[in-house]
C-alpha positions in Angstrom: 0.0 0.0 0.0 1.5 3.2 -1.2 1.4 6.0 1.2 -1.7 8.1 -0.3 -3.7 4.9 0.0 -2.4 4.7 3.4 -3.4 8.2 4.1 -6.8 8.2 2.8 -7.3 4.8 4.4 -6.9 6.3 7.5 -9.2 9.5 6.4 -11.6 7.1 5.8 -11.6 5.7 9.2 -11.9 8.8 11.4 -14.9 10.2 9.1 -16.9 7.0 10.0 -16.1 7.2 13.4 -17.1 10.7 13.4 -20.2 9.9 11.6 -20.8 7.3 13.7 -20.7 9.2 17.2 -22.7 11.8 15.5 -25.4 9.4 14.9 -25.2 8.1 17.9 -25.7 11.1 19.6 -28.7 11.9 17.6 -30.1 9.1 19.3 -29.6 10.2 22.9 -33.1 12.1 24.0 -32.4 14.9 26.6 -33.5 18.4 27.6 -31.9 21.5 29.1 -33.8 22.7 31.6 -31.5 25.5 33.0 -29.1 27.0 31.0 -27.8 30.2 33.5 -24.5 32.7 32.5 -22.6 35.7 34.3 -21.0 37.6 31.9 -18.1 35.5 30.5 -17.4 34.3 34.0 -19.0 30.9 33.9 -22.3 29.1 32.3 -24.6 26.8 34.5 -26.8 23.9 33.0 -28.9 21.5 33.9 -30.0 18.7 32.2 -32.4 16.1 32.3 -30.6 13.0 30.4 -33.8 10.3 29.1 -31.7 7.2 30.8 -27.8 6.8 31.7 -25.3 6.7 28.8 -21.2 5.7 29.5 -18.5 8.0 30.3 -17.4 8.4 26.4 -21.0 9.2 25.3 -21.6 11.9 28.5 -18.2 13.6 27.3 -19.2 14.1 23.8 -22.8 15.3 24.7 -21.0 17.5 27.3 -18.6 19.0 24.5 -22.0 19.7 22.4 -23.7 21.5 25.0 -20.5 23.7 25.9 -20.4 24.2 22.4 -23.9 25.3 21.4 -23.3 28.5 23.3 -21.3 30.4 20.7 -20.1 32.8 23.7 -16.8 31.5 25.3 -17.2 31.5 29.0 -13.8 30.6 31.1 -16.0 28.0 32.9 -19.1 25.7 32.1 -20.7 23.6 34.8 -23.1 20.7 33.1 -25.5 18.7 35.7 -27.4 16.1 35.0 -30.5 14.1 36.5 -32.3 11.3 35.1 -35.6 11.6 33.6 -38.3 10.3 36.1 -35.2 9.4 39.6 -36.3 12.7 41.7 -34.0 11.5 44.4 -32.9 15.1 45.0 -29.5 15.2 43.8 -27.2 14.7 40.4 -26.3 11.8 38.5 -23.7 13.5 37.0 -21.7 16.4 36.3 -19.1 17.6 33.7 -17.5 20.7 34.5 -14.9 22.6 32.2 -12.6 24.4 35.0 -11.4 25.2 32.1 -10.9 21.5 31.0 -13.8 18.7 31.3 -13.9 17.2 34.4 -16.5 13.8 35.0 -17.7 13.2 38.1 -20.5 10.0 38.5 -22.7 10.7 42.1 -25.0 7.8 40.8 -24.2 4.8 39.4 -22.6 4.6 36.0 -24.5 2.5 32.9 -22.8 -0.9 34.0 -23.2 -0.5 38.1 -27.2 0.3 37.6 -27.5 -3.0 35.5 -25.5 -4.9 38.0 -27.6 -3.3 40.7 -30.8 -3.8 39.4 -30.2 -7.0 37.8 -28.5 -8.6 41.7 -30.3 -10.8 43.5 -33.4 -10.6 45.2 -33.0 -14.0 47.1 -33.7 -13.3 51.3 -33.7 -15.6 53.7 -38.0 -15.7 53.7 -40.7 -15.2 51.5 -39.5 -12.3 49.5 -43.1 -10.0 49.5 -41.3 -7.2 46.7 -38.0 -5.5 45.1 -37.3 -2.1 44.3 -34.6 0.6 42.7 -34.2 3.4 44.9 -32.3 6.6 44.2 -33.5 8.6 47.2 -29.8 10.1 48.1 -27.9 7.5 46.4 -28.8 4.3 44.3 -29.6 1.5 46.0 -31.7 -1.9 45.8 -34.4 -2.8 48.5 -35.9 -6.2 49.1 -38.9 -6.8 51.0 -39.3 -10.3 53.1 -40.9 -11.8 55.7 -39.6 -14.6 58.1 -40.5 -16.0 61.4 -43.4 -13.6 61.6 -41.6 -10.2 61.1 -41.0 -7.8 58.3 -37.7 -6.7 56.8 -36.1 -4.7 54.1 -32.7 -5.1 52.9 -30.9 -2.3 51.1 -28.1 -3.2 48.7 -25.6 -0.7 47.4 -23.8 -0.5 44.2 -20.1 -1.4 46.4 -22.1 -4.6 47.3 -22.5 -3.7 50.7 -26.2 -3.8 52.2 -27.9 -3.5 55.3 -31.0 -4.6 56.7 -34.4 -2.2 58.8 -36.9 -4.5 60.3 -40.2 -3.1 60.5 -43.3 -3.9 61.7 -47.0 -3.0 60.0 -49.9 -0.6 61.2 -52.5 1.6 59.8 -52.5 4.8 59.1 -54.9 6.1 57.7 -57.2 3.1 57.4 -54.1 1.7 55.1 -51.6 -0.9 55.5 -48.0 1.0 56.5 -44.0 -0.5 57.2 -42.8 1.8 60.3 -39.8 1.4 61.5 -39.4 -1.4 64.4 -37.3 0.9 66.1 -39.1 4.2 65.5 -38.6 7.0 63.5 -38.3 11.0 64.8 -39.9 12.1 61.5 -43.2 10.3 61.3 -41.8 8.3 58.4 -43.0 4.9 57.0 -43.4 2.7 53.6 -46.1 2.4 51.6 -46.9 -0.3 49.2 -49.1 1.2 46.6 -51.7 -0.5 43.9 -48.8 -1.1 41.3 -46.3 -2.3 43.7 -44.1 0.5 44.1 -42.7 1.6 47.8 -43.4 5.1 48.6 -42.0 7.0 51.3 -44.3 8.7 53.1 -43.6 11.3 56.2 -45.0 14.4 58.2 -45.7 16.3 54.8 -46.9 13.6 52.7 -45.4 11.2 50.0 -41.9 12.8 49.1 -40.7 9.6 47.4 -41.3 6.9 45.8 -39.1 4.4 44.6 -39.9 2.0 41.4 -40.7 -1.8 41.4 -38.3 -4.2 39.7 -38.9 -6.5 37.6 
């Protein structure tokens, strides 16, 4: 192969990968929901990201966002949340201070599909699963044995922990408390489509999806 057939063999290769990432891109759904600037100080957005991608994928979407602001700013700040996990705080964030910095504060594509794919096996009769990302992402599993109610947490490091609770009413409906209290009023709620809401002195704040 002579060197120009090298050269545009090699051309060749970079403009499909480029096409290629474009394309993929095109098929990430997401929306900006803040998009906030002081002067050319620095630019703050937030954004609401349809489902996790990997790290390669955030980078380039984070490169097109910083980019479709033709006004250079010295520092861009990108967030990100996850359409439909209201746990209260990022999944991500890429920050350009001036160059792009990743940070994960959930789990990353391949520890939420080891999390929610880990077993939901207990030591009794296993009464429902769920995902939580109420402060950080975990799995819960419900069970009973010996005539008392637990839930196990299980956290994306593999460590978990496990609440026994006991059941009242409130309300006229069936609630999890705490078998050792709780300061805030709060408790679990297993709705009509098996999800677990949290519940406490100012309603439902939470609710946390079944698995499947």
């Amino acid at each position: 192969m002579n060197r120009f057939a090298h050269f545009f063999g090699i051309l060749a290769t970079v403009v499909s990968f480029a096409t290629s990432a474009a394309s993929s891109l095109q098929d990430i759904n997401y929306s900006v929901v803040s998009d906030k600037s002081k002067r050319d100080i620095k630019r703050a957005v937030e954004v609401v990201l349809d489902e996790r991608v990997d790290q390669p994928t955030l980078e380039a979407l984070a490169n097109q966002i910083k980019n479709s602001n033709p006004m250079s700013f010295q520092r861009t700040f990108i967030s990100w949340r996850i359409k439909g996990e209201d746990g209260g705080g990022y999944w991500a964030k890429t920050d350009f201070d001036p160059t792009l910095n990743v940070r994960f504060l959930g789990t990353t594509v391949a520890e939420y599909k080891k999390l929610k794919t880990s077993s939901t096996a207990a030591e009794g009769e296993v009464f429902g699963s769920w995902l939580s990302n109420w402060g950080t992402d975990y799995k819960m599993v419900g069970y009973r044995k010996g005539g008392k109610i637990f839930i196990r947490s299980t956290y994306k490091d593999g460590s978990s922990g496990t609440t026994e609770f006991v059941s009242k009413k409130i309300s006229g409906r069936s609630v999890l408390v705490d078998a050792e209290g709780s300061d805030f009023g709060e408790y679990y709620l297993v709705n009509a489509k098996g999800d677990l809401e949290f519940w406490g002195e100012n309603g439902n704040f939470y609710t946390a999806k079944k698995t499947d």
